[in-house]
C-alpha positions in Angstrom: -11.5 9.6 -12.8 -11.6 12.2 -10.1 -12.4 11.8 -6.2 -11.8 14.5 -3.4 -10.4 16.6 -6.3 -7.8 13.7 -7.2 -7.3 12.8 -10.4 -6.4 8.8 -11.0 -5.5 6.8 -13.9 -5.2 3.2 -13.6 -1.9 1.5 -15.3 -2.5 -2.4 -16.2 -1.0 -5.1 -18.9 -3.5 -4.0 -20.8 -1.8 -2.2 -23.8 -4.4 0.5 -23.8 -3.5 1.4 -20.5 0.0 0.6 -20.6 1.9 1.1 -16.1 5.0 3.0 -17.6 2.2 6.1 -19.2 0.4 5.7 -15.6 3.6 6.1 -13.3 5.0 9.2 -15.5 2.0 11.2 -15.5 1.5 10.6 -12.1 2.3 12.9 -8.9 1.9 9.6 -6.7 1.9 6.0 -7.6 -0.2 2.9 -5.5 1.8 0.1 -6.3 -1.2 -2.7 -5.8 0.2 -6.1 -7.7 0.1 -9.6 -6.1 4.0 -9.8 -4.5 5.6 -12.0 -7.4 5.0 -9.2 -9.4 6.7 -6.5 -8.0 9.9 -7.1 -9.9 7.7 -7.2 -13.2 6.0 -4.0 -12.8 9.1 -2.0 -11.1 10.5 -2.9 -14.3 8.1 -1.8 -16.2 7.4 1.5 -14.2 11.7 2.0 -13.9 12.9 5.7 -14.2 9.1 7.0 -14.4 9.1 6.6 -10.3 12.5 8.6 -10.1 11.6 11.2 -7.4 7.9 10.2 -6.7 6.0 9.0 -3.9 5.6 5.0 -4.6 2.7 3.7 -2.0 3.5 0.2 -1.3 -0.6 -1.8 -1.0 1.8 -5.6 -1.5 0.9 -8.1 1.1 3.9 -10.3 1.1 2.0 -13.7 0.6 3.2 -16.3 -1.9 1.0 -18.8 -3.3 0.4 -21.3 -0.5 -0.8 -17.7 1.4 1.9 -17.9 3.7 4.1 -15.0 4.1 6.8 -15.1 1.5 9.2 -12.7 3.4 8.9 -11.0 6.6 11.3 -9.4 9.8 14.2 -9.4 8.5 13.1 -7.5 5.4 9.7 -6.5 3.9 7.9 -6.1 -0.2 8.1 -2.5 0.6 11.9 -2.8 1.3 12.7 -4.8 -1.6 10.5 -2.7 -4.1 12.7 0.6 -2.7 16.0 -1.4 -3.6 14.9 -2.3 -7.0 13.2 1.8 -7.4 16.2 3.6 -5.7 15.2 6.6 -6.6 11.5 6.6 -5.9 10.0 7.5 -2.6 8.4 3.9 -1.1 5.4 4.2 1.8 3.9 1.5 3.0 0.6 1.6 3.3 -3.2 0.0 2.9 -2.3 -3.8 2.9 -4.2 -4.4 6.1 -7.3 -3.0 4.3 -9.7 -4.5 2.7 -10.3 -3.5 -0.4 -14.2 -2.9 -0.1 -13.1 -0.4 3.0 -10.3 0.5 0.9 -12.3 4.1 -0.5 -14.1 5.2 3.1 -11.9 4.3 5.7 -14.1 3.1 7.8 -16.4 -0.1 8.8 -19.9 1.2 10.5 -18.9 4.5 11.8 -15.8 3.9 13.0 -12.1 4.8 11.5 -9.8 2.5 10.3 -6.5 3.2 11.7 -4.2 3.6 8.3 -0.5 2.1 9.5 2.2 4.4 7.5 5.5 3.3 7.1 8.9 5.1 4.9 11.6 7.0 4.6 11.3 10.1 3.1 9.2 12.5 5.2 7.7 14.6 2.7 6.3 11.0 1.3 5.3 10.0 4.1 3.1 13.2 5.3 1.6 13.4 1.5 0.5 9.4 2.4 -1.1 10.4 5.7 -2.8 13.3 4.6 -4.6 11.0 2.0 -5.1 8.3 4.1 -7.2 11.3 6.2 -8.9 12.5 3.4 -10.2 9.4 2.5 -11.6 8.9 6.2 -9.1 7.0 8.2 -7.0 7.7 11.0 -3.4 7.3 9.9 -0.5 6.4 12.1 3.2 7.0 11.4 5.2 4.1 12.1 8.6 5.0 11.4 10.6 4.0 9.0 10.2 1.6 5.8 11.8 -1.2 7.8 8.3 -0.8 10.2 6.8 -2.5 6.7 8.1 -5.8 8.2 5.5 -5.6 10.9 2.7 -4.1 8.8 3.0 -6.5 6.5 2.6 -9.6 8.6 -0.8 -7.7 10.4 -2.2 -7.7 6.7 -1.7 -11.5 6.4 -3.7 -11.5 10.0 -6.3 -9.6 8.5 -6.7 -12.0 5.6 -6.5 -14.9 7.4 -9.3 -13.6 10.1 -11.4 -12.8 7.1 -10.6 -15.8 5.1 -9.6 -18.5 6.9 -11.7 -18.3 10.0 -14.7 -17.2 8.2 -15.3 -13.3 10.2 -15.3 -11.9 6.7 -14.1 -8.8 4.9 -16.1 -5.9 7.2 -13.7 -6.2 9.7 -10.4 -4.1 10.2 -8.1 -2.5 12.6 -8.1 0.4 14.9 -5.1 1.3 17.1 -6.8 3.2 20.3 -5.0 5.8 21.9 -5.9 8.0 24.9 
């Protein structure tokens, strides 16, 4: 599958398509799991992520949807402890996922809230954020993630729980 002169492959349980094949061929790897699986598929993925940009799309929600972790340490963290050797940026959990591909809601940009390390990750993660259409903001470092991650559960719960829906998102104005 190609878009904007990407190429993707999708990794899944699926034996046809097994994560491991996915994250080695890959330049980049979006690391989109529900948050109890994380430790699954890091496994699974292991020395294939050694040296690669690992984009963190986890909202930290457990099964009640309350946040399962949060300020003190983030998904994002915990998936770069158990992938030392990968790259991890957090980005896209605020995003849902049907604005997930333009960026945008109308015509206006999303803002895209970045968070990581490693520089050279973090600037390939905002330059594809832009490509895709949104606005992308670097937050810092990975431990940021532990404020991103908590303004995804906000997002879910305004679209969920009180009922506004999943065309909304957020914008971070600047003059």
């Amino acid at each position: 599958m190609k878009r904007s002169g990407h190429e993707i492959r999708f990794g899944h349980r699926d034996p046809k398509e097994p994560v491991r094949e996915a994250a080695k061929w890959g330049e980049l790897i979006i690391l989109a799991v529900p948050y109890e699986a994380i430790p699954e598929v890091a496994k699974h993925i292991g020395s294939a992520a050694d040296g690669k940009t690992i984009v963190d799309v986890t909202n930290a929600i457990n099964e009640t949807w309350d946040l399962a972790i949060g300020f003190t340490t983030s998904a994002a963290e915990e998936l770069q402890k158990i992938l030392p050797s990968s790259h991890v940026v957090k980005a896209f959990n605020m995003v849902f996922s049907q604005n997930q591909s333009t960026g945008k809601i109308g015509g206006e940009k999303l803002t895209a809230f970045i968070a990581g390390d490693d520089r050279g990750s973090k600037r390939t993660v905002m330059q594809l954020v832009e490509e895709i259409g949104f606005d992308p903001v670097d937050c810092g470092a990975l431990k940021s993630s532990r404020y991103i991650e908590p303004m995804g559960k906000l997002v879910i719960d305004l679209g969920f729980t009180l009922k506004m829906g999943t065309k909304i998102g957020l914008k971070l104005l600047k003059s």
